[in-house]
BAFI-3210 file (N, C-alpha, C; in Angstrom, 3 decimals, decimal comma, padded with zeros to 6 digits):
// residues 304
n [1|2|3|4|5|6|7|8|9|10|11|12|13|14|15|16|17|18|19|20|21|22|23|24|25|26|27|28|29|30|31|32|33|34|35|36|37|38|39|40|41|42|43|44|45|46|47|48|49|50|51|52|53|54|55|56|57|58|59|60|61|62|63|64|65|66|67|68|69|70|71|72|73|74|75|76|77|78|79|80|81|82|83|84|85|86|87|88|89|90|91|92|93|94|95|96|97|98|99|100|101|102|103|104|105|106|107|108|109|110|111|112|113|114|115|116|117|118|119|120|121|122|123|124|125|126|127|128|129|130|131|132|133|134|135|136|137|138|139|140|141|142|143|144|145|146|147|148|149|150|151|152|153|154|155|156|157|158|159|160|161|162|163|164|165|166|167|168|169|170|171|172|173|174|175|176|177|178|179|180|181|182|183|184|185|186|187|188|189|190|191|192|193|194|195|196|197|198|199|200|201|202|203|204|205|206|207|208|209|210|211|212|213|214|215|216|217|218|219|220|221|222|223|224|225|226|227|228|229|230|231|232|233|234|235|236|237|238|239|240|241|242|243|244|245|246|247|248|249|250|251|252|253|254|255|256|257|258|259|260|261|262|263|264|265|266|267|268|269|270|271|272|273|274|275|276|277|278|279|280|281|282|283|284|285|286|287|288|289|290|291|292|293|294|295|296|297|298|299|300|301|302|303|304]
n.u [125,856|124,900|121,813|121,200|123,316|122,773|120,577|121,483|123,484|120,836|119,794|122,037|122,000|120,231|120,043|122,555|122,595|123,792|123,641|125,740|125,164|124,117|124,671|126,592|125,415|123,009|123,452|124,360|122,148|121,346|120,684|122,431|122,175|119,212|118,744|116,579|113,229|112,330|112,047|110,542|110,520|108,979|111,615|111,528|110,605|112,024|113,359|114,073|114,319|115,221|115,342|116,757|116,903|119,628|121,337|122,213|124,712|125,617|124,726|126,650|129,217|129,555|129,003|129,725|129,387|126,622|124,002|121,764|119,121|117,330|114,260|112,166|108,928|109,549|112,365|115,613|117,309|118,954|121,690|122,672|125,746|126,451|128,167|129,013|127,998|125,959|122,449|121,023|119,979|120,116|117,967|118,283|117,589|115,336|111,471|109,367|105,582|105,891|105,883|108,207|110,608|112,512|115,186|116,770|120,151|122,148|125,363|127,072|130,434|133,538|134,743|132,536|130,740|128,032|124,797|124,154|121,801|118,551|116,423|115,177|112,137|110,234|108,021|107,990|107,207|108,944|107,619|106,698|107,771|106,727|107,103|106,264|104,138|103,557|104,806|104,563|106,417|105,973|105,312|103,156|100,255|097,368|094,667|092,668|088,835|087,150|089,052|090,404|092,290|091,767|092,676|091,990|093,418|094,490|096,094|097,614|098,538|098,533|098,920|101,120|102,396|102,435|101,625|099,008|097,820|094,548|091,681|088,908|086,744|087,381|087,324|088,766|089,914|089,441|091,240|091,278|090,765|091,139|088,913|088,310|086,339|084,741|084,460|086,356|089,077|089,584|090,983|089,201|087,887|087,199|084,853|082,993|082,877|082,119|079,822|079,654|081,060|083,788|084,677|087,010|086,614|088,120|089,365|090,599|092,584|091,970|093,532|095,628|097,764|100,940|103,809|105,507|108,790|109,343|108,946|110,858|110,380|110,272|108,691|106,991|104,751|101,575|098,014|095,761|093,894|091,007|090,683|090,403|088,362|086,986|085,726|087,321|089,867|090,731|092,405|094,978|094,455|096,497|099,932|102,215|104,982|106,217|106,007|102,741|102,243|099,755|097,502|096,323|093,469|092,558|089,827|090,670|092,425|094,740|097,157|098,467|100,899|100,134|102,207|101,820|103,314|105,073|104,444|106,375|105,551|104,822|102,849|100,420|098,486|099,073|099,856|097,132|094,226|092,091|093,246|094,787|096,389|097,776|100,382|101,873|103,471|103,768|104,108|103,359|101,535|101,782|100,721|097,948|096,330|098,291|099,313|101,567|102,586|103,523|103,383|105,756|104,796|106,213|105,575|105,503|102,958|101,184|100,539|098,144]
n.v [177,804|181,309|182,354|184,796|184,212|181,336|182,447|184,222|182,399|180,646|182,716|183,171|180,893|180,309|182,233|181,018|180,345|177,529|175,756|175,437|175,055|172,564|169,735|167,003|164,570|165,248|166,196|163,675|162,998|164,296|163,256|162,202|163,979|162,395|161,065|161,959|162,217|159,380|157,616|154,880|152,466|149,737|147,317|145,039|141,279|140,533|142,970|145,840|149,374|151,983|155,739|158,392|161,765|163,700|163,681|166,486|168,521|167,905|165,516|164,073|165,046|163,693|160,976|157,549|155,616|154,964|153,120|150,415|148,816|145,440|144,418|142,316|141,787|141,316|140,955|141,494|141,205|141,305|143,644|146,477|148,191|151,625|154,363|157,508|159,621|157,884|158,513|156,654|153,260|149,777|146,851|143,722|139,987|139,662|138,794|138,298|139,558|139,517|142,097|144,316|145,671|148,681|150,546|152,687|154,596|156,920|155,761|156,037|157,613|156,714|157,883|160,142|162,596|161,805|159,399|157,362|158,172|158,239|156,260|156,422|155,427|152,915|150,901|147,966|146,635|144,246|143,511|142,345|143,697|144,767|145,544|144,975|142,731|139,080|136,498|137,646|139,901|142,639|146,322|147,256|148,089|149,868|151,103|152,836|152,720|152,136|151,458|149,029|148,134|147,614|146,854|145,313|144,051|141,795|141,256|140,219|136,866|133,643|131,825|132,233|133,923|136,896|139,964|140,153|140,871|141,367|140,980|142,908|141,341|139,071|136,221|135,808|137,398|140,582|143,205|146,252|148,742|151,162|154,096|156,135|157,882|160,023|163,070|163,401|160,786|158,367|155,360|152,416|150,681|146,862|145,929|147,752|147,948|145,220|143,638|141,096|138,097|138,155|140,994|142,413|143,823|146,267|148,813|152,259|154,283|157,396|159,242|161,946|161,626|160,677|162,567|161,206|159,064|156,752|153,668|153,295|155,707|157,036|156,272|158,230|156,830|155,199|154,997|155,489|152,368|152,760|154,551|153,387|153,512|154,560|153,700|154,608|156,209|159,389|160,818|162,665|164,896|166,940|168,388|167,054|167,251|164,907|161,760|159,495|157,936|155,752|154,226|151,353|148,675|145,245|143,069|140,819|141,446|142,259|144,326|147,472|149,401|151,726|152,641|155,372|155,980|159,261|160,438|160,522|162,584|164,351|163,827|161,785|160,363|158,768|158,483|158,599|159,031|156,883|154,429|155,616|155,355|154,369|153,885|151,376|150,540|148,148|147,902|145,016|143,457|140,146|138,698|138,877|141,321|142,987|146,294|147,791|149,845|150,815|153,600|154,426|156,375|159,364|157,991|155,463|154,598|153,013|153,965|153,352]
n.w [110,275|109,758|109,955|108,044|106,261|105,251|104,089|102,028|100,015|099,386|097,561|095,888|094,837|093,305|091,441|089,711|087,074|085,441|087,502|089,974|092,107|093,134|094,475|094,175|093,912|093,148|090,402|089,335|088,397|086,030|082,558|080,095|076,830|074,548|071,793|069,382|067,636|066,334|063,708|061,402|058,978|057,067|055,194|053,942|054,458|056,383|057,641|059,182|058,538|060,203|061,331|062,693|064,748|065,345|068,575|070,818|071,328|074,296|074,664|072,785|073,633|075,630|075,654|074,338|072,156|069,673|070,822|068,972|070,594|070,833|071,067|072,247|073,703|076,887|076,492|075,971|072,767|070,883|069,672|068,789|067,887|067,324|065,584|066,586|064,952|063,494|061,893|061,052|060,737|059,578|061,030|060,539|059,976|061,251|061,935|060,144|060,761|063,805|066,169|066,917|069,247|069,417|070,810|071,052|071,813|073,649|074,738|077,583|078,060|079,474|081,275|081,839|083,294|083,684|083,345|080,928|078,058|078,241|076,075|072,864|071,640|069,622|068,169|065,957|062,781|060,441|056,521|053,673|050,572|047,205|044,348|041,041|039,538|040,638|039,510|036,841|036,118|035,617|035,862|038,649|037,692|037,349|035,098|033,571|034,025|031,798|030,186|027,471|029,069|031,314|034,926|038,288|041,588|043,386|046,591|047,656|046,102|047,145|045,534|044,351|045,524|045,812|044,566|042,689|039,202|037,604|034,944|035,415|034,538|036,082|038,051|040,372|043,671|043,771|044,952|045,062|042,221|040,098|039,070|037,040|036,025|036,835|038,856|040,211|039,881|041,537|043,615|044,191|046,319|045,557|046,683|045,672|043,174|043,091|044,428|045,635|046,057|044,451|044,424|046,746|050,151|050,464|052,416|053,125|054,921|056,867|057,690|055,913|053,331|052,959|051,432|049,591|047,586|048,082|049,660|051,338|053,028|056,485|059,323|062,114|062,878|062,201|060,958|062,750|064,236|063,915|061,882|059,461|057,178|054,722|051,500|049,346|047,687|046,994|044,187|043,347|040,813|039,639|039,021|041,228|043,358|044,175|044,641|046,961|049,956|050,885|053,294|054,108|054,448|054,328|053,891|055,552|057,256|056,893|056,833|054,910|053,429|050,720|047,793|045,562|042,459|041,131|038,070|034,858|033,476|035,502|037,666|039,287|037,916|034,817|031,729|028,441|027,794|026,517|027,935|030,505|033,793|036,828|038,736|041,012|044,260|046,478|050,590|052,087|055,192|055,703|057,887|059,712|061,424|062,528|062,299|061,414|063,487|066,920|068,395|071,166|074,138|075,920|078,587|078,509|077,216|074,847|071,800|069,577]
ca.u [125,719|123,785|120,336|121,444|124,072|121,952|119,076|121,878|123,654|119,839|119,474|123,264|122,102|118,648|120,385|122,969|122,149|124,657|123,724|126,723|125,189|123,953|125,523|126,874|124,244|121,676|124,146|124,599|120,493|121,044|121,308|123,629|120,835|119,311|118,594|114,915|112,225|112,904|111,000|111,088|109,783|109,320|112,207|111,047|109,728|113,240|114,360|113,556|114,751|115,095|116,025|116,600|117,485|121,220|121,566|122,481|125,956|125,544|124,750|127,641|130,106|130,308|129,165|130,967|128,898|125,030|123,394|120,329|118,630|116,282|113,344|111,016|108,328|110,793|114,067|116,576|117,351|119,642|122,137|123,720|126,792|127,000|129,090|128,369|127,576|124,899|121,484|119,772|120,304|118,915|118,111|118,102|117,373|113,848|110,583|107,980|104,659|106,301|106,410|109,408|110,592|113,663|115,361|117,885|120,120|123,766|125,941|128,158|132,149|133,798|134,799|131,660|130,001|126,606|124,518|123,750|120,968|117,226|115,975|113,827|111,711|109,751|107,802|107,376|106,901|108,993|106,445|106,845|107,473|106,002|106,756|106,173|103,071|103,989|104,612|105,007|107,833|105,636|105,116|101,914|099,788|095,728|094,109|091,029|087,676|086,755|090,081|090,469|093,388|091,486|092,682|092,040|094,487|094,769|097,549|098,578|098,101|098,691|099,979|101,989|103,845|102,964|100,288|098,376|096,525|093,530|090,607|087,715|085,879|087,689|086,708|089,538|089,511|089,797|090,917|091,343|090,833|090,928|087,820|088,596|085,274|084,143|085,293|087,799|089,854|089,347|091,077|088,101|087,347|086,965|083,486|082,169|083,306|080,998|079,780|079,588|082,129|084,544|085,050|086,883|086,179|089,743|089,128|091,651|092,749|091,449|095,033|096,813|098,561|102,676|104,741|107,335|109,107|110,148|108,579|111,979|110,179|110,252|107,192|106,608|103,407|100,919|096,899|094,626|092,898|089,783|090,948|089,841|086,769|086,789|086,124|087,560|090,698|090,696|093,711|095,179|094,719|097,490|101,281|102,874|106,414|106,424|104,483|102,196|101,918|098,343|097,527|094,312|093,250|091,556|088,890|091,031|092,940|096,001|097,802|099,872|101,393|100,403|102,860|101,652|104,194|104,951|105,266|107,478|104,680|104,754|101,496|099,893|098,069|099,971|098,914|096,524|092,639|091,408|094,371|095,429|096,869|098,611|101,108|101,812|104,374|103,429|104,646|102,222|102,212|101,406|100,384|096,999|095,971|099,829|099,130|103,167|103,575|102,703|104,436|105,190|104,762|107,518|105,175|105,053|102,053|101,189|099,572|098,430]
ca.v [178,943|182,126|182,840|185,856|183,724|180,409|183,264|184,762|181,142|180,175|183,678|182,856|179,773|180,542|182,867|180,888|179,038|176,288|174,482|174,993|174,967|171,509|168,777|166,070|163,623|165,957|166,615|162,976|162,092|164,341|162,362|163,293|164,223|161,760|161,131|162,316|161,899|158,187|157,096|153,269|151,655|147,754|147,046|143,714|140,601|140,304|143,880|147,044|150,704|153,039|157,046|159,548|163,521|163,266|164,413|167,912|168,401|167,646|164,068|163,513|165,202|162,782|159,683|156,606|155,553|154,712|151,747|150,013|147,376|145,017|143,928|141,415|140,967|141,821|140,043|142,227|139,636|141,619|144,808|147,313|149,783|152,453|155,242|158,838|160,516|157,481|158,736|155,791|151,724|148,695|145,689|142,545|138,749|139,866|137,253|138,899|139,935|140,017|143,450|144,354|147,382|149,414|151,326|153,905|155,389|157,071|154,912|157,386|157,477|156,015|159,197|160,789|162,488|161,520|158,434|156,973|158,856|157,986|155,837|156,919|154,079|152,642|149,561|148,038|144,984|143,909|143,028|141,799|144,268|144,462|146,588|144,378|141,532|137,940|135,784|138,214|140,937|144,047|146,889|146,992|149,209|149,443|151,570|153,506|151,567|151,991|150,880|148,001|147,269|147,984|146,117|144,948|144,013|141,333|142,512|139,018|135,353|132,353|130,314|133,465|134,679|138,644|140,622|139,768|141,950|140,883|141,803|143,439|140,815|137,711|135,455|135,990|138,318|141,882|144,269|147,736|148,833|152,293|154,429|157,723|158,601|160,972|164,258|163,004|159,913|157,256|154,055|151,847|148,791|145,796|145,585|148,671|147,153|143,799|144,181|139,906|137,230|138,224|141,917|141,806|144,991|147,174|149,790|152,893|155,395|158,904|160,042|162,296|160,660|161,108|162,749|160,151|158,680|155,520|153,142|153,216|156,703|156,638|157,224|158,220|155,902|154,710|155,294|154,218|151,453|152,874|155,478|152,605|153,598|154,859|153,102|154,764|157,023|160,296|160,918|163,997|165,427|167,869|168,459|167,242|167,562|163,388|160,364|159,743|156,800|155,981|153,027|150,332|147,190|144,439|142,703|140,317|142,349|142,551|146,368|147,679|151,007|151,594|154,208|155,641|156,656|160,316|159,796|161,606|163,832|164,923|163,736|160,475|159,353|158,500|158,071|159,229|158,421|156,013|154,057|156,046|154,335|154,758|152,955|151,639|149,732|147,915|146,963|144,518|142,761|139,074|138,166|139,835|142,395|144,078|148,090|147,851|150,340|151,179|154,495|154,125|158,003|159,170|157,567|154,314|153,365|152,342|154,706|153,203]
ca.w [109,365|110,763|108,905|106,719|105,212|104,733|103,161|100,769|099,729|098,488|096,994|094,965|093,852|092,272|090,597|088,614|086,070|085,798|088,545|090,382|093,797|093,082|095,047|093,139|094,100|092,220|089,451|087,992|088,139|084,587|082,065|078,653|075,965|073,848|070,239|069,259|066,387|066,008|062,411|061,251|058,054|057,036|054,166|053,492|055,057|057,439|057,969|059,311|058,797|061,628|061,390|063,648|064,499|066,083|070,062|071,406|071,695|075,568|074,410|071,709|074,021|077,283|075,068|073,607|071,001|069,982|070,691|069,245|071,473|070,060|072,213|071,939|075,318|077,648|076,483|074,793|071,500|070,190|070,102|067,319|068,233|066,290|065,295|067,302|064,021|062,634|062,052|060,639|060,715|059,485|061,874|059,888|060,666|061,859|061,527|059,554|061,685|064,651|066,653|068,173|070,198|068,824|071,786|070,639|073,248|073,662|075,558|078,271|077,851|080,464|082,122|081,801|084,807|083,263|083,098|079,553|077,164|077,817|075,193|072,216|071,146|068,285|067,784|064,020|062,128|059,158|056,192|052,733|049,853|046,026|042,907|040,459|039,640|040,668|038,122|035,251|036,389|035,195|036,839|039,223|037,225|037,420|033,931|034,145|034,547|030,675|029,446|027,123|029,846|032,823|035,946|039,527|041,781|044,323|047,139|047,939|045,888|047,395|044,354|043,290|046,591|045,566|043,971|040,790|038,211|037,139|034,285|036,102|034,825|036,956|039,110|040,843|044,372|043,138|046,611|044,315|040,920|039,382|038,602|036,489|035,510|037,840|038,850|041,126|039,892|042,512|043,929|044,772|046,804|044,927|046,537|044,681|041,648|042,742|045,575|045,672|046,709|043,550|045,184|048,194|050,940|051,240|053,531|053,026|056,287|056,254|057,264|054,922|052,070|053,359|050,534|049,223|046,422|048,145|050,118|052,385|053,819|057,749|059,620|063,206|063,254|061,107|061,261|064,639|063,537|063,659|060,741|058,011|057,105|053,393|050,208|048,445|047,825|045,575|043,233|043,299|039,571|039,642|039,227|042,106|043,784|044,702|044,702|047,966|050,311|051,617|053,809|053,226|054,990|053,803|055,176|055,778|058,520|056,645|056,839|053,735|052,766|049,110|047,196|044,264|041,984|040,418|036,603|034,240|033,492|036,769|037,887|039,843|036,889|033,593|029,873|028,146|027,993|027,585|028,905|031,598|034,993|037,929|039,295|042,747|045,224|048,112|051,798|052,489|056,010|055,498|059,522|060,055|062,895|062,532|061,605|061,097|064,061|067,938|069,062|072,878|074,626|077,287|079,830|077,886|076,693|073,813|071,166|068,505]
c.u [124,600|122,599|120,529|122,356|123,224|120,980|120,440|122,813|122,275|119,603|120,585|122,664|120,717|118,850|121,533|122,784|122,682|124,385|124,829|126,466|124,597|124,718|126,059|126,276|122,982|122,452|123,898|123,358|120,252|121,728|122,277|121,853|120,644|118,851|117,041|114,285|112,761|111,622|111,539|110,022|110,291|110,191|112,071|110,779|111,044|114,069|113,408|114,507|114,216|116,126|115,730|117,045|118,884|121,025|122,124|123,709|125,865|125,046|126,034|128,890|130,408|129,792|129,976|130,945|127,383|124,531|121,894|119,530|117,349|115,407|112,244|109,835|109,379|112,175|114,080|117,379|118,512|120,535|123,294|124,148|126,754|127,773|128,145|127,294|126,468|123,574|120,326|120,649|119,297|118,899|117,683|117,440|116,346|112,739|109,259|106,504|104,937|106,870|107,814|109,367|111,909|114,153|116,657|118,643|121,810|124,544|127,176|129,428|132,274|133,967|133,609|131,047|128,760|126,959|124,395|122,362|119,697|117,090|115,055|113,688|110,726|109,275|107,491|107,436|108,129|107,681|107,339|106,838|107,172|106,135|106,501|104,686|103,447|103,757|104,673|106,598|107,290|105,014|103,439|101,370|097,765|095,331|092,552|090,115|087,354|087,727|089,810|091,692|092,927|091,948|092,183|093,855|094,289|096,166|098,506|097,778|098,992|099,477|100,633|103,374|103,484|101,605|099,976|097,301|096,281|092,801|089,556|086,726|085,805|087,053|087,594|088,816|090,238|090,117|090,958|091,223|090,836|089,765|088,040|087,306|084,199|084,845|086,233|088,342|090,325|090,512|090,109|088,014|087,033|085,351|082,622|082,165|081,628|081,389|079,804|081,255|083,868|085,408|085,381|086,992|087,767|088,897|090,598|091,331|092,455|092,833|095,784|097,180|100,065|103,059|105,624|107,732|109,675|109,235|109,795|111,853|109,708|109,288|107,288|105,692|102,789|099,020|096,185|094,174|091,340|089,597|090,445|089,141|086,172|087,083|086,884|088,575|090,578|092,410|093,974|095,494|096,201|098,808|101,562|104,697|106,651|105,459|103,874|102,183|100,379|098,324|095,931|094,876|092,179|090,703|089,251|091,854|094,408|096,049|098,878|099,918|101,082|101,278|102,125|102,693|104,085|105,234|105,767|106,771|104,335|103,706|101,314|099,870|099,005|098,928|098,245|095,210|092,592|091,946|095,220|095,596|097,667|099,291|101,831|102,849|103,656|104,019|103,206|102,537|100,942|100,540|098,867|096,527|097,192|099,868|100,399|103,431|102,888|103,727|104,342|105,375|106,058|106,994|104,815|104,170|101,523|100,189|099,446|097,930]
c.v [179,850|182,285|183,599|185,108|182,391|181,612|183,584|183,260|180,798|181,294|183,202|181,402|179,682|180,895|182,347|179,546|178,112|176,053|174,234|174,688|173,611|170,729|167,416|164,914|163,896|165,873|165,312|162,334|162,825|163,525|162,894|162,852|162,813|161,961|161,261|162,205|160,757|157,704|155,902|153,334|150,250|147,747|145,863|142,348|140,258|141,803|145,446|148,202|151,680|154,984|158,064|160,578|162,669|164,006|165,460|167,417|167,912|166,102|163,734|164,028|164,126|161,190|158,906|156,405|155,405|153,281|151,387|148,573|147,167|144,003|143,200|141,214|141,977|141,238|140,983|140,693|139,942|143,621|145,163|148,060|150,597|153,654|156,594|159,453|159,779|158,388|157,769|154,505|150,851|147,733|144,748|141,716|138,768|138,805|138,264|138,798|140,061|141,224|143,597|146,050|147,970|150,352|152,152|154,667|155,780|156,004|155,856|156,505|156,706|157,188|160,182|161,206|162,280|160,430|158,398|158,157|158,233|157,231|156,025|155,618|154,099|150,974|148,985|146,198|145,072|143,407|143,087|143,293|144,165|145,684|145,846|143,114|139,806|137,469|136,735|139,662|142,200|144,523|146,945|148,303|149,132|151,002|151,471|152,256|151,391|151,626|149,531|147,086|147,465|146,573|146,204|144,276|143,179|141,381|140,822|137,691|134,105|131,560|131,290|133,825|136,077|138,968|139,870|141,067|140,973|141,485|141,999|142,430|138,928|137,373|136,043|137,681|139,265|143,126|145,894|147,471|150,620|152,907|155,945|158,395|159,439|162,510|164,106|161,534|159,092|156,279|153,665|150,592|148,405|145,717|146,157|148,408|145,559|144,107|142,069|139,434|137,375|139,648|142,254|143,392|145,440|148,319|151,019|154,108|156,822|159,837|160,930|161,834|162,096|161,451|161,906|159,853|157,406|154,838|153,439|155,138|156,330|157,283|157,065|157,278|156,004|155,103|154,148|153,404|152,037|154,169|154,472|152,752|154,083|153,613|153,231|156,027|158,188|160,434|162,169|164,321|166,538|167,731|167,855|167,122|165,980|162,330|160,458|158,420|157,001|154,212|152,316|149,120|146,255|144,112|141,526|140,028|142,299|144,125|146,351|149,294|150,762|153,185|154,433|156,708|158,221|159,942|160,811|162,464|164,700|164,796|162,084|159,765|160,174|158,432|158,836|158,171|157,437|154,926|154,614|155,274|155,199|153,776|152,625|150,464|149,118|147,511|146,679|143,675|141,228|138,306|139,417|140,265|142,957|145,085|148,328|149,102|150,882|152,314|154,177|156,168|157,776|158,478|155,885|153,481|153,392|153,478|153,963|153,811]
c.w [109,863|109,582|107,875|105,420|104,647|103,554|101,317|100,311|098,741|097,382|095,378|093,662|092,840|091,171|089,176|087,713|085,331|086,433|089,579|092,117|094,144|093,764|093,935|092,951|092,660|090,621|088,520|088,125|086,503|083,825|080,691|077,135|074,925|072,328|070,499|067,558|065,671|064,853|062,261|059,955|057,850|055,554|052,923|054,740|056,454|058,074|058,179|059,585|059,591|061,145|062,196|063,542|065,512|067,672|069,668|071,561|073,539|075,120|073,510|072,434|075,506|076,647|074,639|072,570|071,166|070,075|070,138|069,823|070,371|070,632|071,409|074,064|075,751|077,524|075,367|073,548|071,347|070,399|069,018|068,228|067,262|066,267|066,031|066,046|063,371|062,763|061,490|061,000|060,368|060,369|060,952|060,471|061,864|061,598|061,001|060,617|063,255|065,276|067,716|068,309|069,935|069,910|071,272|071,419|072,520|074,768|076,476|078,323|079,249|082,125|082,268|083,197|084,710|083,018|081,232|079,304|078,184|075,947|074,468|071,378|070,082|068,010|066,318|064,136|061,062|058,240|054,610|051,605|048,416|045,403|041,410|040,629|039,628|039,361|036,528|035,587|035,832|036,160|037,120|038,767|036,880|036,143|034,668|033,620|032,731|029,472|028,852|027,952|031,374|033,597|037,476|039,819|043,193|045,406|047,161|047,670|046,257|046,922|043,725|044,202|046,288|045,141|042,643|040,579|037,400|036,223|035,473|036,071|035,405|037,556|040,447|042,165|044,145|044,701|045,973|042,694|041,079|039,020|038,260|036,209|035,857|037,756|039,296|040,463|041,223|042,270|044,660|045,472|046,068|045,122|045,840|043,613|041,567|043,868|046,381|046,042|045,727|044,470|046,180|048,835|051,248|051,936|053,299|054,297|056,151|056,661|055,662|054,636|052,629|052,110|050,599|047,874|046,851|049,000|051,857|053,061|055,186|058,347|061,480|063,415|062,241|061,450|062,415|063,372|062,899|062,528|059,751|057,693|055,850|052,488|049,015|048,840|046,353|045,148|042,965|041,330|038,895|039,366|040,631|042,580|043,760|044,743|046,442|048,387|051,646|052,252|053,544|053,905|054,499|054,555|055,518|057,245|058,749|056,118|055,409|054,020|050,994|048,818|045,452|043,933|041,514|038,948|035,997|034,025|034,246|037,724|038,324|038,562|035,525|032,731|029,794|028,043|026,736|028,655|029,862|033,483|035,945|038,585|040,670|042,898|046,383|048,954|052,104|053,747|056,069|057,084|060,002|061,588|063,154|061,679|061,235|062,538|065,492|068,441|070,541|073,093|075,812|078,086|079,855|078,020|075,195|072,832|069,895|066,863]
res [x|x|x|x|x|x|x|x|x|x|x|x|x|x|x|x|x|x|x|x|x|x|x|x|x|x|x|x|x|x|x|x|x|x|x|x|x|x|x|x|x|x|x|x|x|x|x|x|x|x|x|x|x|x|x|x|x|x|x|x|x|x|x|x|x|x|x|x|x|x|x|x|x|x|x|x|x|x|x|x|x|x|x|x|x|x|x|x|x|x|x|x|x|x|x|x|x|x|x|x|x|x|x|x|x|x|x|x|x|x|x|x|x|x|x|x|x|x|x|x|x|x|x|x|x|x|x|x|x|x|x|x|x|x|x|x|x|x|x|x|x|x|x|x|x|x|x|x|x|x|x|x|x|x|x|x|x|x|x|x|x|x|x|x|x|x|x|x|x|x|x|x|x|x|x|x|x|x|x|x|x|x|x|x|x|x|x|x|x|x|x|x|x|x|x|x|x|x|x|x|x|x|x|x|x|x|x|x|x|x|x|x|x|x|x|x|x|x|x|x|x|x|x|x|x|x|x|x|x|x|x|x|x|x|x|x|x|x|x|x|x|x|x|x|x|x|x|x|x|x|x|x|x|x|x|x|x|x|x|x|x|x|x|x|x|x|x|x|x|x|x|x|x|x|x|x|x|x|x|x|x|x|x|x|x|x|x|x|x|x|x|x|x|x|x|x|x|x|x|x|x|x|x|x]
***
């Protein structure tokens, strides 16, 4: 080929933008698009929910279906098919505190001139959930500090299996209570309460409180560790649109999600004074030093 034509050939192909001057070598190193903004939450002590955005038509058109792999270490355990159009799934027959790795991919048709998707990933825990107080079946509800119903609230008893509410003035280990009597409406560490062996040290994340109304809300990731560092959480006084989920660790170095509900009044806190409360859900994870979640980055490592 003489020079002018090699020069105009590279000139042609700069210019169009299909790719057609690509060789077919180059052509199938693209891959067919994959699924993106992969969220997960813990359902209960065996199961975890996963949701995602759906692929680009250039992924759903040369695909078969979706797959989700289910990694432990490096051994794939386990493997869901799913339908082109899913955008969420649950993985069951999980082992509570154990992290696993959720890989999400398209799987290419048979005829496809593209490889499979790229995998968007997600590491989590399953962990134990709680709306209710062991042993009595009422809802988990903590009353301001000067209530004749004021409570504490241990996250997890022993001889119960679940939470307990307690009087303020138990023996029993207290990890939150309620404190309205300020300007702001507090959730407090137990230790501020007693700062002794009765009061036990929660720690709550300085992260933003997530808008939700469910516990079964899916989260990109959860707070660094080293976010624990408040005693104390303020209570939004106001109307709001939804309840909020805030996270807290004990000093135990067990992780939860607490939700505090919206009540019909439209507002965190319920009732009226002097019995006023707020009421909460928890995913609590029973296996301590598991934050419930390590995002991996495209370059996979580990953020946590």
């Amino acid at each position: 080929m003489r020079p002018a034509e090699q020069a105009l050939l590279l000139c042609l192909c700069a210019l169009l933008s299909m790719g057609a001057c690509n060789s077919p070598e180059e052509a199938s190193i693209q891959r067919i698009s994959p699924v993106t903004n992969l969220r997960a939450f813990s359902i209960d002590s065996a199961s975890v929910g996963l949701a995602w955005f759906p692929a680009e038509p250039f992924g759903t058109s040369y695909a078969a279906d979706q797959f989700v792999e289910v990694v432990v270490g490096a051994s794939i355990i386990d493997s869901v098919s799913l339908p082109l159009s899913a955008t969420n799934a649950v993985i069951q027959n999980l082992t509570e505190g154990t992290v696993y790795s959720f890989n999400v991919y398209l799987r290419a048709s048979e005829d496809s001139p593209y490889p499979s998707s790229s995998p968007a990933t997600i590491s989590w825990s399953p962990a134990r959930r709680f709306s209710t107080a062991a042993g009595t079946g009422q809802p988990l509800r903590l009353y301001e500090f000067d209530s004749a119903l004021a409570r504490g609230i241990t996250f997890f008893s022993d001889s119960l299996l679940g939470p307990a509410i307690h009087s303020l003035g138990s023996a029993d280990r207290i990890l939150i209570d309620a404190y309205f009597n300020s300007a702001i409406p507090q959730l407090r560490s137990g230790s501020t309460l007693n700062p002794g062996p009765v009061g036990r040290t929660t720690q709550f994340s300085t992260m933003v409180p997530i808008q939700a109304s469910t516990l079964d809300h899916p989260h990109y990731f959860v707070p660094g560790t080293g976010s624990y560092s408040e005693s104390e959480f303020n209570i939004d006084v106001g109307t709001v649109t939804s309840g909020v989920i805030i996270f807290a660790r004990t000093q135990d170095d067990h992780y939860m999600r607490i939700l505090l509900l919206r009540g019909p009044n439209g507002r965190l806190i319920q009732g009226t004074a002097p019995n006023r409360y707020i009421e909460l859900q928890l995913s609590y994870q029973i296996v301590t030093g598991i934050p419930y979640a390590m995002v991996v980055s495209p370059m996979g490592a580990l953020i946590p």
